[in-house]
Kinemage of the C-alpha trace (Angstrom):
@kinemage 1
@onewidth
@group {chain A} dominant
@subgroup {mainchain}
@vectorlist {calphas} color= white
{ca unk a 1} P -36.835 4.560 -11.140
{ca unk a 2} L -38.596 1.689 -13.111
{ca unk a 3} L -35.601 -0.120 -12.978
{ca unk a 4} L -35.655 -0.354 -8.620
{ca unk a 5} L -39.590 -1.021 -9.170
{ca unk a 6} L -38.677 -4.222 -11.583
{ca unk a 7} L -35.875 -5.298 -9.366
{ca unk a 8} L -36.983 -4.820 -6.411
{ca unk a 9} L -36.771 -8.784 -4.610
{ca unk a 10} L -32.917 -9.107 -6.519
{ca unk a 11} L -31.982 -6.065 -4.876
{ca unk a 12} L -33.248 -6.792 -1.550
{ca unk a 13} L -31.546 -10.343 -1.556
{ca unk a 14} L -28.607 -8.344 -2.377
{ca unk a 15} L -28.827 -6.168 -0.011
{ca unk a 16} L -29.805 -8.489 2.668
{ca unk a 17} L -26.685 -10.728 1.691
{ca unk a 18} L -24.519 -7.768 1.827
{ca unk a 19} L -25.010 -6.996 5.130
{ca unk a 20} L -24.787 -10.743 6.186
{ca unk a 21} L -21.429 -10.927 4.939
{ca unk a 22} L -20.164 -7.628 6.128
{ca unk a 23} L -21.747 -8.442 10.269
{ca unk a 24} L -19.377 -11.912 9.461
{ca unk a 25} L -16.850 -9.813 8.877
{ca unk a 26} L -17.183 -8.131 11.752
{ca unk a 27} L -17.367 -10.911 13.745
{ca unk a 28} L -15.100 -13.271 12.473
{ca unk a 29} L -11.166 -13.799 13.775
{ca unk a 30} L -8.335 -14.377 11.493
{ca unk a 31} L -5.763 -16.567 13.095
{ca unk a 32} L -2.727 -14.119 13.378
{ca unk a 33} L -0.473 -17.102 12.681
{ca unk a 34} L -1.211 -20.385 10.924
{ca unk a 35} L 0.862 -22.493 13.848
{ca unk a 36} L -0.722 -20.889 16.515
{ca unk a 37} L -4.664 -20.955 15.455
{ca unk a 38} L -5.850 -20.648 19.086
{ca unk a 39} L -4.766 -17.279 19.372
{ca unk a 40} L -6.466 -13.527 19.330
{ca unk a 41} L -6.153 -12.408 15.311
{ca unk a 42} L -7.421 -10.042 13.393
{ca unk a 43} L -10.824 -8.995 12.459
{ca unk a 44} L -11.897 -10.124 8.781
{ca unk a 45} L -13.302 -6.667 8.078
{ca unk a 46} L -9.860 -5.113 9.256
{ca unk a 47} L -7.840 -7.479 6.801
{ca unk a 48} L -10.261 -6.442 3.770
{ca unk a 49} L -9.820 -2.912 4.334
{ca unk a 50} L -6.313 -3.297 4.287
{ca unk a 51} L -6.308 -5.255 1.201
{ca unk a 52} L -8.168 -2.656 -0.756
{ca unk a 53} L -6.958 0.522 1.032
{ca unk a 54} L -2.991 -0.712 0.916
{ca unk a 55} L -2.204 -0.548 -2.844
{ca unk a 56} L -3.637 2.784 -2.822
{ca unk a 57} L -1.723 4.238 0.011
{ca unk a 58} L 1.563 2.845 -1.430
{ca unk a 59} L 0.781 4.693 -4.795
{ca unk a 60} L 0.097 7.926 -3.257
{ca unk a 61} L 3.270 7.271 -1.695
{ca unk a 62} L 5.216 6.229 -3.441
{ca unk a 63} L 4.156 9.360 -6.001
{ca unk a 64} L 4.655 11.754 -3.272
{ca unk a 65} L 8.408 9.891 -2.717
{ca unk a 66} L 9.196 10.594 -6.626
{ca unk a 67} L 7.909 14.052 -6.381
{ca unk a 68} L 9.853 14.820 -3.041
{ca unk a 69} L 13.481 13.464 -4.555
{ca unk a 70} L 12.735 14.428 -7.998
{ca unk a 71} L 12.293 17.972 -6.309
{ca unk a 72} L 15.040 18.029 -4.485
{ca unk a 73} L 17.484 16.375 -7.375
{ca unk a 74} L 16.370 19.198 -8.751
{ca unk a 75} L 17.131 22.253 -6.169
{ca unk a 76} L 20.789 19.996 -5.840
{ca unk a 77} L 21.755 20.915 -9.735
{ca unk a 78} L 20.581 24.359 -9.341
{ca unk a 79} L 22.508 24.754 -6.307
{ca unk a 80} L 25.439 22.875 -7.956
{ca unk a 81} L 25.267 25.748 -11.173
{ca unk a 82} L 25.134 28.450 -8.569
{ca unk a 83} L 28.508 27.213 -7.053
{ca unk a 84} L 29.878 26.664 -10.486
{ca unk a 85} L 29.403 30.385 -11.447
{ca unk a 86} L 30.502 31.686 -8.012
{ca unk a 87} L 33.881 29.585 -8.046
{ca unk a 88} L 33.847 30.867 -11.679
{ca unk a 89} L 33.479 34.287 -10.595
{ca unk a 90} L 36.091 33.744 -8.057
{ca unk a 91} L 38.783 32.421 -10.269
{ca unk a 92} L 38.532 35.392 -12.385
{ca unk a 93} L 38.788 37.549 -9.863
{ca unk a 94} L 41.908 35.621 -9.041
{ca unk a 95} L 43.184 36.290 -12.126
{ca unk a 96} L 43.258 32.892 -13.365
{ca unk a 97} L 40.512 32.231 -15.722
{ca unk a 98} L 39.025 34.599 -17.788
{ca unk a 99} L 35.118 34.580 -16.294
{ca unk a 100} L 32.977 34.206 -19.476
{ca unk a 101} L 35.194 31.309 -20.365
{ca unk a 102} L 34.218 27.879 -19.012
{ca unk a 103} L 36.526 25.629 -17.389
């Protein structure tokens, strides 16, 4: 608490700057294409939550894309064994391989 008390002008300013530069934000127009400055762009507050939300979002996912083909590489070899011991179990049925012996 001392610490507000001893600072309390710095963190006003701050505060007071802050909010300056976040109602510019608001306000302000990004051009949405250098050649064509004249027309309607995008907001500068938009284009600064992108640029700090975006590499987050692509982490989560692209950690949700690993997790999703990892799983279903996964569920593919088990799959692929089950086959393997059913056309096992069918060739020895057959007749032509003994079943506990792989092929």
């Amino acid at each position: 608490m001392d610490f507000l008390l001893r600072f309390r002008n710095a963190l006003f300013l701050i505060a007071v700057l802050l909010a300056q530069a976040l109602a510019l934000a608001v306000q302000l127009r990004t051009p949405a294409s250098p050649d064509k400055p004249d027309t309607s762009g995008i907001r500068l507050i938009r284009l600064w939550t992108t640029g700090v939300i975006s590499p987050f979002e692509r982490g989560a996912h692209g950690i949700g894309s690993g997790l999703r083909h990892g799983w279903s590489n996964y569920i593919d070899l088990r799959h692929g064994f089950f086959e393997r011991r059913v056309f096992a179990y069918q060739t020895a049925v057959a007749g032509e391989v003994p079943f506990g012996e792989d092929f």
